[in-house]
C-alpha angles and dihedrals in degrees: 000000000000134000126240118195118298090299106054147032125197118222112208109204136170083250092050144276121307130195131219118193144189111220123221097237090059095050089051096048087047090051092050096050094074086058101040084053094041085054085045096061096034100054080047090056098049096045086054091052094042087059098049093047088052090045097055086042098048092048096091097045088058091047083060103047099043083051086051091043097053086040093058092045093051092044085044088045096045083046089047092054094039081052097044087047100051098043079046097070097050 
């Protein structure tokens, strides 16, 4: 057996020599997966870090409008009763 490159190796045999071969195509691709993975992770990592941000930004917001929203429930509830008392009494 001997050895061809980094690519290759030759196998001598009694029925003849054979040949095994890497093609180009599959050293490339083996050379590209470490930065496709590396993009992976880092484009996770961005989009975490995107959504907490929001999040800590947003939570105010959400403090206002749930305020809104219970003052507009006790101001619909006190014009509701006004309303139920004063049909009551036709």
């Amino acid at each position: 057996m001997v050895a061809i490159g980094d690519r290759g190796v030759t196998v001598e045999t009694n029925t003849g020599r054979f040949i095994f071969a890497e093609s180009e195509k599959r050293h490339e691709m083996r050379l590209g997966i470490p930065w496709i993975l590396s993009i992976l992770g880092l484009t996770g990592l961005i989009l975490t870090l995107t959504w907490m941000a929001m999040r800590w930004i947003m939570k105010p917001i959400n403090w206002l409008s749930e305020g809104v929203s219970a003052i507009g429930m006790v101001i619909w509830n006190i014009v509701f009763r006004k309303n139920v008392v004063m049909n009551s009494g036709n």
